[in-house]
C-alpha positions as CSV (number, residue, x, y, z in Angstrom):
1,X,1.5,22.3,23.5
2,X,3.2,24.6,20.9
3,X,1.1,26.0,17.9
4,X,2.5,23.8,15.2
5,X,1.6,20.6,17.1
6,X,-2.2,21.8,17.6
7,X,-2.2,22.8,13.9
8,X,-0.8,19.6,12.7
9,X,-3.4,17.7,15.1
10,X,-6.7,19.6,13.9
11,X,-5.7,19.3,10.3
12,X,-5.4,15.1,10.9
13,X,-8.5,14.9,12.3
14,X,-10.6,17.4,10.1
15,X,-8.7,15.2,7.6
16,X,-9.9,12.1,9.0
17,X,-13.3,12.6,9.4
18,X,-13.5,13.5,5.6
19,X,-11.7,10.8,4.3
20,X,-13.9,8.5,6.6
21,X,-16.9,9.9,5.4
22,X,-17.7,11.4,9.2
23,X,-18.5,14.8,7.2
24,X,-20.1,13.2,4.0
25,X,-19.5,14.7,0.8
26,X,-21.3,17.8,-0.4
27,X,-22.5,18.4,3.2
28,X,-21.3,22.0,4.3
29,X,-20.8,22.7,8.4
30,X,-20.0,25.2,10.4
31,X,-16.7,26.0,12.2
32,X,-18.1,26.1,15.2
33,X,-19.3,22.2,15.3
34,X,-15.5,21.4,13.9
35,X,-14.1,23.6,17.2
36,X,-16.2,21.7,19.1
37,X,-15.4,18.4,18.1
38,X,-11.5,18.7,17.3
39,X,-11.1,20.6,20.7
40,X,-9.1,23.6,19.4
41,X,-9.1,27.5,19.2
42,X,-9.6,29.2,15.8
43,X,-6.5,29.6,14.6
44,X,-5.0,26.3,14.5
45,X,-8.9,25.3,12.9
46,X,-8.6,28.2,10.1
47,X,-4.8,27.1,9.5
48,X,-6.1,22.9,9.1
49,X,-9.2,23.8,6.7
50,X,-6.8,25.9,4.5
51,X,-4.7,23.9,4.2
52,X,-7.4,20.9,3.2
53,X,-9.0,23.3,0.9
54,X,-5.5,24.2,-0.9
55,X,-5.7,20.0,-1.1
56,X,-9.1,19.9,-2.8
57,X,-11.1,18.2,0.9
58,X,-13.0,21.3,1.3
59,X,-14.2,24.6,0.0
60,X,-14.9,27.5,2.5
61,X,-18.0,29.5,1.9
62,X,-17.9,32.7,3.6
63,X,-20.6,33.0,5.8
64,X,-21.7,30.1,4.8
65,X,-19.5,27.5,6.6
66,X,-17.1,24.8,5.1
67,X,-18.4,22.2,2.2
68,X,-17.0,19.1,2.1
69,X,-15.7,18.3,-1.3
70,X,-18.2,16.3,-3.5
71,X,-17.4,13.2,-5.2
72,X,-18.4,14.1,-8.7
73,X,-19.0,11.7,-11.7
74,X,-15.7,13.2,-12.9
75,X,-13.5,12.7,-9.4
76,X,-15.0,8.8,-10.1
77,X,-13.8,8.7,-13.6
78,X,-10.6,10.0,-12.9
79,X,-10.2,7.9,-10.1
80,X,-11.1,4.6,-11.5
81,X,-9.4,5.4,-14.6
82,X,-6.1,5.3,-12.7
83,X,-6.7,2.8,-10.6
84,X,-7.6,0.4,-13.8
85,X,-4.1,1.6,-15.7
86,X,-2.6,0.8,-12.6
87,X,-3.9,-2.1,-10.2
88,X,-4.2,-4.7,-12.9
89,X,-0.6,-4.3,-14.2
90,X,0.8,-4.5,-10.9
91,X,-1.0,-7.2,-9.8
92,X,0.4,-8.7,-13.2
93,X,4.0,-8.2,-12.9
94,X,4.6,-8.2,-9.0
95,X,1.6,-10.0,-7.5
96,X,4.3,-13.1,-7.4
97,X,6.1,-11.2,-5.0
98,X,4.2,-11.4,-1.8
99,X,4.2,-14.6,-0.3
100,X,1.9,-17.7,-0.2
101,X,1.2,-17.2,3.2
102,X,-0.1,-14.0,2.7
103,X,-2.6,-15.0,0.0
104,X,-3.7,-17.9,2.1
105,X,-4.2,-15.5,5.1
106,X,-6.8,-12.6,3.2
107,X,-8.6,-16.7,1.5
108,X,-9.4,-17.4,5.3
109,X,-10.2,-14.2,5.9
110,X,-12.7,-13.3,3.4
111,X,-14.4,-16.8,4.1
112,X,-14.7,-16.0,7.7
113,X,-16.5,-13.1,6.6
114,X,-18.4,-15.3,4.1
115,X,-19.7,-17.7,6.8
116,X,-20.5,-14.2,9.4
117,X,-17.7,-14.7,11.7
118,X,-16.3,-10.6,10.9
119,X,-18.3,-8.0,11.8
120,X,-18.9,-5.9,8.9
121,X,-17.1,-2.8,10.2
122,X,-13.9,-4.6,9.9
123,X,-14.2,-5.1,6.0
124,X,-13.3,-1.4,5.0
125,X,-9.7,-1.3,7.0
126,X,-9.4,-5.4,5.5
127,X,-10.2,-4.1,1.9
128,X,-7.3,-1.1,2.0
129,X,-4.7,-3.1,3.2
130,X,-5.5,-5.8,0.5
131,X,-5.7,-3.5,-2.7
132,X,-2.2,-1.6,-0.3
133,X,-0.6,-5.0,-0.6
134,X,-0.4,-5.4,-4.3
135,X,1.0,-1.4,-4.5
136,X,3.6,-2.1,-1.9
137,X,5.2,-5.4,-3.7
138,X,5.9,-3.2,-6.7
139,X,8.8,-1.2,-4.6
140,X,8.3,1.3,-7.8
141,X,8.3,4.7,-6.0
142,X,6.5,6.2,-9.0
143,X,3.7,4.1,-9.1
144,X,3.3,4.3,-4.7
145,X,3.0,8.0,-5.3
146,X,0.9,8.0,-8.0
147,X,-1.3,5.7,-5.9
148,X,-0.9,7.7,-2.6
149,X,-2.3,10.7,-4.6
150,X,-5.6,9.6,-5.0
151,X,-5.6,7.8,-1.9
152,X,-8.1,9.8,0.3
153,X,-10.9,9.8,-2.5
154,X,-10.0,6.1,-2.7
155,X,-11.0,5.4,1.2
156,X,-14.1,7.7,0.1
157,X,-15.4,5.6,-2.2
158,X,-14.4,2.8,-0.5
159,X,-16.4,3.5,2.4
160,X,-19.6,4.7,0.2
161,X,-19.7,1.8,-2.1
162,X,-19.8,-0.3,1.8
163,X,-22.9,1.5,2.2
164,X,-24.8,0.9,-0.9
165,X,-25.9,-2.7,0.5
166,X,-24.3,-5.8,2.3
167,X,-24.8,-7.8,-1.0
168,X,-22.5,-5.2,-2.7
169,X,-20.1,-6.2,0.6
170,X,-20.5,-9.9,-0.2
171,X,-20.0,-9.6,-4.0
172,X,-16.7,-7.6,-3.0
173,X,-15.3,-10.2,-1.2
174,X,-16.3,-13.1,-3.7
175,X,-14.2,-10.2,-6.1
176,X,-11.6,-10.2,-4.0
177,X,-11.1,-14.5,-3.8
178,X,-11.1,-14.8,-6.9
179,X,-7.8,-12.3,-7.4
180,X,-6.5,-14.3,-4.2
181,X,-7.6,-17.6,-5.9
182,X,-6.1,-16.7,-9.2
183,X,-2.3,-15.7,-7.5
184,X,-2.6,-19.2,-5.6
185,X,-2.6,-20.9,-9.2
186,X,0.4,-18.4,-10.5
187,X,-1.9,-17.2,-12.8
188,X,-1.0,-13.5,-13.2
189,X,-3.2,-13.2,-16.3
190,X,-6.6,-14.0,-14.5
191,X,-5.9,-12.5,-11.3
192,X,-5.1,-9.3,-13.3
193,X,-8.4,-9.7,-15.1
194,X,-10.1,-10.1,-11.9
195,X,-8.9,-7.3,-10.4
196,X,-9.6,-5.3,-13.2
197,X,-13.3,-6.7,-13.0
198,X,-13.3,-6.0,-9.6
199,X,-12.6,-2.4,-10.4
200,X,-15.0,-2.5,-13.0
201,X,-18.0,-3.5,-10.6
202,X,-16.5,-1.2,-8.1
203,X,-16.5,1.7,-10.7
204,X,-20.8,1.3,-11.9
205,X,-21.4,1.3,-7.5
206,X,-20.0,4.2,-7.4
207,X,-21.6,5.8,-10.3
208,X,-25.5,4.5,-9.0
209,X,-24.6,6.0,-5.4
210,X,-24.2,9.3,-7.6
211,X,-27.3,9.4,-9.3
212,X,-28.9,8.3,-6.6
213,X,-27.8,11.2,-4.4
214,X,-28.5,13.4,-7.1
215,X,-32.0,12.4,-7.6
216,X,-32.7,12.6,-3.8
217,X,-31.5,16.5,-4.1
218,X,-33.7,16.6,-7.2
């Protein structure tokens, strides 16, 4: 296997294991451990973290090991903030482009899980491609980068608001209906509000998961 290959492949799954929460933010390890588990030699392991330290997924502390980038009250702000100027207005103005069917399939879905018949690892992947769904009818290349952007602190706080507490799951996905619920009436206006909610509720999670961390450092 050439170099470039082995580079590409450590930085993915370094890369993966962040944005999946496998190395949980603020938590600093050492190479070693990351040569172990990715399987590679130094180099291609010194090129990967570079690189996610040039993108803001790490910080390397010399002699110290590598930090995994914290998810500050500001990286929540920031996020939300776009997410709320964004989400709502394209769930406005091209939710009415993706098809009945579809709405009717994430309804059954998210009362399967309702009534337990989803295992609760499933919901994080089922959660992406919903919230992907509305970004992907717009077929506005602007706003699918803008989105892309901040899509690996999205999945981060995705995955850590998951954690706080299966009622916080449950409250999600009754969230999440009534957006589906709303676009099955062609009513644009209250499924944007409901996303926009949903964000909302989504936002104050995140913000408690914070403080709570801090105060557990404290």
């Amino acid at each position: 296997m050439s170099k470039e290959p082995l580079k590409h492949q450590a930085y993915q799954i370094i890369k993966d294991n962040i944005v999946n929460c496998v190395y949980a933010p603020g938590t600093v390890i050492n190479e070693e451990r990351i040569r172990e588990e990715v399987a590679a030699s130094r180099t291609p392991i010194r090129d990967a973290l570079s690189r996610l330290e040039q993108e803001g997924l790490v910080k390397i502390l010399p002699k110290k090991g590598i930090e995994i980038s914290k998810i500050t009250v500001r990286e929540i702000n920031m996020v939300y903030e776009t997410r709320n100027l964004l989400e709502p207005y394209v769930v406005k103005n091209y939710g009415n482009r993706i098809p009945l069917e579809t709405y009717m399939h994430y309804y059954r879905l998210y009362s399967d899980y309702l009534d337990g018949k989803m295992p609760e690892y499933s919901y994080s992947g089922m959660d992406e491609s919903f919230h992907q769904l509305f970004i992907d009818a717009c077929e506005n290349s602007y706003f699918i980068n803008l989105y892309s952007t901040i899509g690996n602190q999205i999945r981060r706080t995705r995955i850590l608001s998951g954690q706080t507490s299966a009622d916080r799951l449950h409250e999600t996905i009754r969230e999440h209906i009534a957006i589906v619920e709303a676009a099955l009436k062609n009513d644009w206006k209250d499924a944007a509000g409901a996303m926009q909610l949903h964000l909302s509720k989504s936002k104050t999670v995140m913000f408690d998961y914070i403080l709570k961390q801090t105060e557990g450092r404290g």
